[in-house]
N, C-alpha and C positions, 0 to 999 in steps of 0.2 A: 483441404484445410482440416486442423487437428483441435479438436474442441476438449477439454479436460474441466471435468468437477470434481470438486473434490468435498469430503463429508464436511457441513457446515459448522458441525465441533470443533473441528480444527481452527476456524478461523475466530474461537472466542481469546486466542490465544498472540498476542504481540506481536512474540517471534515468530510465529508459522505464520501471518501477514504478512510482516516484510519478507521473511525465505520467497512466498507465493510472489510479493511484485517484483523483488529483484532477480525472478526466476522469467518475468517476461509475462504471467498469470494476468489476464484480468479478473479483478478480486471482488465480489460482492462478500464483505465482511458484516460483523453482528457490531449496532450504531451505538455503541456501550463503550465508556472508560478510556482507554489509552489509546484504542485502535480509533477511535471517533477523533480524540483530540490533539493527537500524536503522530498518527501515523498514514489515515487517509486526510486527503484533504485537494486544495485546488495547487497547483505544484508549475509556479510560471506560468500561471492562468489558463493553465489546463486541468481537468479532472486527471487523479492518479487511479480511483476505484473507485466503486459503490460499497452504500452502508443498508441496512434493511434490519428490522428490528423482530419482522413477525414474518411469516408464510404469507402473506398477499407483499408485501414489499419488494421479498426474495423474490419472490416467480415475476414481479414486475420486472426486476433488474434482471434481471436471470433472460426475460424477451426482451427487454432491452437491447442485450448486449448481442444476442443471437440473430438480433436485424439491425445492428449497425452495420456501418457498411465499410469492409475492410482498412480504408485508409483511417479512420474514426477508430478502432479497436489497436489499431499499430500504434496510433498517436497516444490515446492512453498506455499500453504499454509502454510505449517509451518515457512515458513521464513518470510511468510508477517505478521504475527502474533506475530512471536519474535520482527520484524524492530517495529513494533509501539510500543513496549513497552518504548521508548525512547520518548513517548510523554502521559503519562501515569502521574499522581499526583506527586507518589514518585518520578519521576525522575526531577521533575517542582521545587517540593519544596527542591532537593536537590542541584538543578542549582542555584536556586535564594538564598537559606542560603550562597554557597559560592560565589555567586557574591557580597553579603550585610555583608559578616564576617568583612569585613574590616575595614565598618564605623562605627563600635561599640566595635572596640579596644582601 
């Protein structure tokens, strides 16, 4: 099994979030701003990733995630995976045709 961390600055950052879930990542992100209200979350009533604000939270999540038990860690990935599809081209260009149908009636 292949375990990957990656520096927790990165994850103060939106887009380097969803890259990390739609990359298959389990994510322990910083529990602040867009990435808390936006982008982690419960995703068809499954967890997509963890938020952790200070060093005892992290390393909680962090053993957390290191003793779950592989079908548990797939399952989250896969839901972090699905949840970003909602920020994905097609779903951009199909928000903003029906936000702009109107003015061109």
């Amino acid at each position: 099994m292949t375990r990957k961390v990656s520096y927790f600055l990165d994850l103060y950052s939106t887009l380097g979030v969803v890259e990390y879930m739609a990359s298959g990542a389990v994510v322990v992100a910083n529990n602040s701003g867009g990435i808390m209200k936006d982008i982690t979350m419960e995703y068809n009533g499954c967890r997509n990733a963890f938020l952790a604000t200070d060093e005892l939270e992290y390393a909680e999540a962090i053993k957390h995630i290191l003793f779950m038990r592989p079908e548990a860690r797939a399952a989250i990935r896969n839901q972090a995976q699905a949840s970003v599809d909602r920020f994905s081209e097609a779903q951009f260009s199909k928000a903003f045709m029906e936000a702009v149908e109107s003015l061109f009636k």
